[in-house]
C-alpha positions in Angstrom: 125.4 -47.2 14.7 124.5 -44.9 17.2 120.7 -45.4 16.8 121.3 -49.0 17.0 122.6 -48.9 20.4 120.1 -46.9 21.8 117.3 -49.2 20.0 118.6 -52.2 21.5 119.1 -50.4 24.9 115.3 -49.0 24.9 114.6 -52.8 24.2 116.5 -54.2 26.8 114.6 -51.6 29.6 110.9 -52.6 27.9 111.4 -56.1 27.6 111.3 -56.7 31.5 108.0 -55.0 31.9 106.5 -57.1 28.6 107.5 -59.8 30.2 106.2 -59.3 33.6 102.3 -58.2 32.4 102.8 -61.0 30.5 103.2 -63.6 33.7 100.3 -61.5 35.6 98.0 -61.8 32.7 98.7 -65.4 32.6 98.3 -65.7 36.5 95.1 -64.0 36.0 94.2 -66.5 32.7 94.0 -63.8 31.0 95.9 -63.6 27.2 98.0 -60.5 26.8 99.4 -59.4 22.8 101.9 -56.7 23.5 101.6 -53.5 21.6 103.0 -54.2 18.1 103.2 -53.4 14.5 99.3 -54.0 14.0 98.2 -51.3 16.8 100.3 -48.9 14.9 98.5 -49.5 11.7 95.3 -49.0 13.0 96.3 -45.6 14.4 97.9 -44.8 11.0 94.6 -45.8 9.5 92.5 -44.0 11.7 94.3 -40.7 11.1 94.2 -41.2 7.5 90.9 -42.2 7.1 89.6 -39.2 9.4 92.8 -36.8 7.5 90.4 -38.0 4.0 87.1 -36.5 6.2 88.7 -33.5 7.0 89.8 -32.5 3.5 85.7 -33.0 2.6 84.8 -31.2 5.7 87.2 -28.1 4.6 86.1 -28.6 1.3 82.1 -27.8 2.2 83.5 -25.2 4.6 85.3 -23.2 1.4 81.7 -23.8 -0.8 79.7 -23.1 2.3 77.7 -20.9 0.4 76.6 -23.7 -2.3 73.3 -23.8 -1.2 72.7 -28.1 -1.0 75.9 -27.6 1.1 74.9 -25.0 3.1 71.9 -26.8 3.9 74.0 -29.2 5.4 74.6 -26.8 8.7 78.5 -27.2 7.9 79.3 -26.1 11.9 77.1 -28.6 13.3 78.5 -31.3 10.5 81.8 -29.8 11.9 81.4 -30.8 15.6 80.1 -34.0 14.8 83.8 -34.8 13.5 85.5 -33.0 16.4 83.6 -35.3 19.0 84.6 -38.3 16.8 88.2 -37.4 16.3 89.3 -37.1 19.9 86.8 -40.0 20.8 89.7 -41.7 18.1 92.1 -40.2 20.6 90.5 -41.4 23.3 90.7 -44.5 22.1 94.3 -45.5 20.9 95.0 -45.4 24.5 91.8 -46.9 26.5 92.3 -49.8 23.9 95.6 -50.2 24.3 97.4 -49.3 21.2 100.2 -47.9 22.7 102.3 -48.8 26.0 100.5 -47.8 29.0 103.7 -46.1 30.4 104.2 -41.9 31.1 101.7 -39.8 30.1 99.5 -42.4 28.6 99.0 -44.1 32.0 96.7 -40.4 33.1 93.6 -43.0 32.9 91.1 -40.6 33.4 92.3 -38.2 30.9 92.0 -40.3 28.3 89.3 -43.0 29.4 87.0 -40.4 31.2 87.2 -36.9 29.4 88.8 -38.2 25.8 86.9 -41.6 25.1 84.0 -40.8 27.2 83.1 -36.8 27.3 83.8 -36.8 23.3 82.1 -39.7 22.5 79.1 -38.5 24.4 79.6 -35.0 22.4 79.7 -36.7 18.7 76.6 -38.6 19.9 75.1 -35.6 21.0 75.5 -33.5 18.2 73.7 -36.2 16.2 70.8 -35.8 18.6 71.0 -31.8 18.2 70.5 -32.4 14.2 67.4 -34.7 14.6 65.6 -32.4 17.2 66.5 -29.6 15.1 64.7 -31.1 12.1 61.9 -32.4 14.5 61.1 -29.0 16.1 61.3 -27.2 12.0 59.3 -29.9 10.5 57.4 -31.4 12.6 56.4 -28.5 15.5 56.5 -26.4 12.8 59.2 -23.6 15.1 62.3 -21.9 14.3 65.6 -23.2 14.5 66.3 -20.9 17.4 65.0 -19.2 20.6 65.0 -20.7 24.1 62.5 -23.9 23.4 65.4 -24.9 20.8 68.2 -24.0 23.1 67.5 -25.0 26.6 67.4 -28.9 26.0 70.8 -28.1 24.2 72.4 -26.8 26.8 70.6 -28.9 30.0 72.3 -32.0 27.6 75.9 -31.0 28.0 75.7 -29.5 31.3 74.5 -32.9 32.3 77.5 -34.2 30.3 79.9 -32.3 32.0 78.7 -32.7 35.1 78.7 -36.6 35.2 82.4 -36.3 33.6 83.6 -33.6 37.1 82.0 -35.7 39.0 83.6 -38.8 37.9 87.3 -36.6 37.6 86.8 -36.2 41.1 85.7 -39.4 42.8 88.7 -41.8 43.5 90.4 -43.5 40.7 89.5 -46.8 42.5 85.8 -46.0 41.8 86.1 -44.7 38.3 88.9 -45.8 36.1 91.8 -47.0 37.4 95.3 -47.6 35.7 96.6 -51.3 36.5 100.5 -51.4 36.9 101.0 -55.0 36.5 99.2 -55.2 33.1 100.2 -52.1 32.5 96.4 -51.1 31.0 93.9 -48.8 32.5 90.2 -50.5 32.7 87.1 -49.0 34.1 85.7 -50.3 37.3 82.6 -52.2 37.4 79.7 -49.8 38.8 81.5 -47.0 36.6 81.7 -49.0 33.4 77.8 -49.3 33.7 77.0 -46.0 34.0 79.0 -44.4 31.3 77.2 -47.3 29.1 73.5 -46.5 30.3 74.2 -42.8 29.9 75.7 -43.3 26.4 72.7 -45.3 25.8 70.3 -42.7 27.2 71.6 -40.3 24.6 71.4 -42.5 21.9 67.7 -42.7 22.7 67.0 -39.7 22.8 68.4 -39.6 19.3 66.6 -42.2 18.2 63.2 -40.8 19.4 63.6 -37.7 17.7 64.5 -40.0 14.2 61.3 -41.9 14.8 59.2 -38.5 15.0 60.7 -37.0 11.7 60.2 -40.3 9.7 57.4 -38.9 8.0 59.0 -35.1 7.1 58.9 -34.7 3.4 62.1 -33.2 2.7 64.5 -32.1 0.1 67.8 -32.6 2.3 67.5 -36.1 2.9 67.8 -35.5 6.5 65.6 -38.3 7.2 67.4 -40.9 5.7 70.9 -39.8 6.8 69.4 -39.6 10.3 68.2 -43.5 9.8 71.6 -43.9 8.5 73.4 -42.7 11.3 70.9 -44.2 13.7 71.3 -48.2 12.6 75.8 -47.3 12.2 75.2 -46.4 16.0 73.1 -49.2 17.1 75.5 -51.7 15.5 78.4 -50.1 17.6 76.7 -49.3 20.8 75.8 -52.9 20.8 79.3 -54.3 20.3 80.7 -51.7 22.6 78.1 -52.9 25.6 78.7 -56.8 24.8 82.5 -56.3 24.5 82.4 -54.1 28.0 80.7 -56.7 29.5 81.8 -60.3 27.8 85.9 -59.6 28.0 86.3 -56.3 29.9 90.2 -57.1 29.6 89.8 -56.7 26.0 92.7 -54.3 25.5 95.0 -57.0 26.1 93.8 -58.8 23.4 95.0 -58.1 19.6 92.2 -59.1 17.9 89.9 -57.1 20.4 91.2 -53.8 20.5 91.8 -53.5 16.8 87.9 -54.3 16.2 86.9 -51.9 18.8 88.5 -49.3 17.6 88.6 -50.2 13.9 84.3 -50.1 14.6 84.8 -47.1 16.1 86.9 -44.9 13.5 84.6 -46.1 10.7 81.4 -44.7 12.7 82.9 -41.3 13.4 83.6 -41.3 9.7 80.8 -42.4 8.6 78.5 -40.6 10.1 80.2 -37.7 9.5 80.1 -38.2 5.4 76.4 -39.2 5.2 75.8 -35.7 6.4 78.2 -33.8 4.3 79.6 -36.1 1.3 76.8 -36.2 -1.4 76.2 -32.4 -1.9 80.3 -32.2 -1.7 81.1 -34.4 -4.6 78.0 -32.8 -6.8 79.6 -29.4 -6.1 82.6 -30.8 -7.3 81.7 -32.8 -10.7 78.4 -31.4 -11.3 77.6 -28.3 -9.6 75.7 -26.0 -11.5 73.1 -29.3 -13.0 72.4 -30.6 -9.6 71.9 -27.1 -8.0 69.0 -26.9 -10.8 67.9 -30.1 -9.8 68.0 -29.5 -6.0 66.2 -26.5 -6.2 63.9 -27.8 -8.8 62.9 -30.3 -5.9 61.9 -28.0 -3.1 59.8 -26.8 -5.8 58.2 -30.2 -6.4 57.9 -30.7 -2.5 55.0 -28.3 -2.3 54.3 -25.1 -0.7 55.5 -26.0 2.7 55.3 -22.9 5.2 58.7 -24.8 6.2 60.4 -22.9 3.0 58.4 -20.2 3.9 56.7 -20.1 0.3 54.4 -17.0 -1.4 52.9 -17.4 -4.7 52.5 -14.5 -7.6 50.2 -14.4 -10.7 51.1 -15.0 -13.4 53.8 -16.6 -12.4 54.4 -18.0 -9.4 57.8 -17.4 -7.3 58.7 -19.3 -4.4 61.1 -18.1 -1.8 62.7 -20.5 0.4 64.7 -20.0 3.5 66.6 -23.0 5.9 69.4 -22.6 8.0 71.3 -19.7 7.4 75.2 -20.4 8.9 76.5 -17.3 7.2 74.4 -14.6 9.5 73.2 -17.2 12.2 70.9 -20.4 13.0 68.4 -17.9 14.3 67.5 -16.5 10.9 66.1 -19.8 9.9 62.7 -19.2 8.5 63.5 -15.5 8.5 65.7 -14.5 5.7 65.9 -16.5 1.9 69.8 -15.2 1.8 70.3 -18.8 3.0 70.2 -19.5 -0.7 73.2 -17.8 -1.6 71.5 -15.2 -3.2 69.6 -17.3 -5.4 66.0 -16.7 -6.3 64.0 -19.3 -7.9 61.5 -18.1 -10.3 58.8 -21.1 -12.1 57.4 -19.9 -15.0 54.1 -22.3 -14.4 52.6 -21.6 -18.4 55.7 -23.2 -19.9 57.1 -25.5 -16.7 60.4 -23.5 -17.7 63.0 -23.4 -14.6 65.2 -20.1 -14.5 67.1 -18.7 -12.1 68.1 -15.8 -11.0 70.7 -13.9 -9.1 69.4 -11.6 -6.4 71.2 -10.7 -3.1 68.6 -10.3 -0.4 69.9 -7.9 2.2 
């Protein structure tokens, strides 16, 4: 009875202020859908579809040392799904999935550094895998050192620079929290730039993807890049012509729930191309397609990408990748990357054996 009371008395303070955006939406001839029982599922959905990317993301990070997994880079996999979880974040309250009252109404804590910063940083870390594959295969460097570094770093110092700069210019001139609609919304000249500069990132993603289209690769790297490429064209484009069409789309039902609904889906997405396949032949098939996925690099060539040698009569080949376990920066520099695993091709009988040796 008790909770009854207090449900009908927390209705009888909202319903005023429902009311009211109501009437200056209308004013405005704008349509306003109050926050209801479909917002929540989306945020329920949302967690539990990114909840279902977690579990494979701490599943790779248990069998990090399965070598098609560990090929993976599971720490750059893993801040890929950060940046796309508290983008999520970011979003159940710059789309309006919850009332715009308390905490929630700090616009540029959510809009700015939640939808904005992290969205920029899952994008990024995208970006960071296909240079990384561009300067290994294609330049034919180490996945280390300053040339691999400095553009890292002169990215998200940019980043963070254009996201202070933006904390600290008036609200009026960045994103601004509108009491009578009770909604934040970005401000013209701002909204553009944080779209150009998402774009510019995404660019530079897609530049590096176009230079490693030719790579001949046992990781599928390319195609998961292409993958990951055409999911973020599709939603840069609906986020730029819903930004600029209805830029009150958070009062809309139908609006918001797409936008964000888009947007969960990406970060998962993206985040299972790069990680899911090895995961689920780790854990149905493990030992057949490690054979097979070695027995590939094998049929690659000798690439001085695997950094290969050759022996008479039979020929071993030693390959090395991105080693997580001791560092990025023993990439091309130490075959422990392989869990230990030495693969030894017996050329006179096309027999594959392997066997166990720890390199220290």
């Amino acid at each position: 009875m008790t909770n009854l009371v207090e449900a009908a008395a927390q209705l009888s303070k909202r319903t005023p202020s429902v009311e009211s955006a109501v009437q200056a939406a209308a004013k405005a001839g704008l349509e306003f859908d109050p926050v209801g029982s479909m917002d929540k599922a989306t945020i329920i959905i949302g967690a539990c579809f990114y909840g279902f990317t977690f579990l494979v993301l701490l599943y790779a990070f248990i069998n990090r040392n399965y070598a098609p997994i560990r090929a993976k880079n599971v720490k750059l996999t893993a801040m890929v799904y950060t940046g796309a979880v508290l983008w999520f974040v970011g979003d159940i309250a710059t789309n309006g999935h919850v009332e715009m009252v308390g905490v929630w109404s700090k616009c540029k804590v959510w809009c700015l550094w939640f939808r904005v910063f992290f969205a920029y940083t899952f994008s990024a870390a995208v970006g960071i895998r296909a240079y990384g594959l561009y300067r290994v295969f294609v330049l034919h460097r180490p996945y280390r050192g300053v040339g691999f570094y400095a553009p890292i770093i002169g990215l998200f110092t940019g980043l963070l620079i254009f996201c202070i700069t933006s904390q600290l210019i008036p609200d009026e001139k960045t994103v601004m929290y509108v009491e009578e609609l009770e909604m934040c919304t970005y401000v013209w000249g701002f909204r553009g730039a944080c779209l150009g500069l998402l774009w510019l990132i995404w660019l530079f993603v897609f530049y590096f993807v176009f230079k490693i289209r030719n790579i001949h690769s046992s990781f599928n790297e390319r195609w998961e890049s292409i993958i990951c490429c055409t999911l973020a064209l599709g939603i840069d484009l609906f986020t730029t012509l819903m930004h600029t069409i209805n830029p009150h789309y958070p009062l809309t039902l139908r609006y918001r729930v797409a936008n964000t609904f888009f947007d969960f889906c990406m970060g998962n997405m993206v985040t299972l191309v790069m990680i899911i396949y090895p995961v689920v032949q780790c854990m149905f098939n493990r030992d057949e397609y490690k054979r097979k996925w070695l027995a590939k690099l094998q049929a690659d060539g000798l690439r001085k990408e695997y950094k290969v040698s050759s022996g008479n009569p039979t020929t071993s080949r030693n390959y090395s990748v991105m080693n997580e376990e001791e560092g990025d920066s023993t990439f091309q520099k130490n075959t422990a990357f392989w869990g230990g695993q030495s693969m030894v091709i017996d050329d006179s009988n096309a027999n594959y054996n392997f066997e166990s040796r720890r390199v220290l």
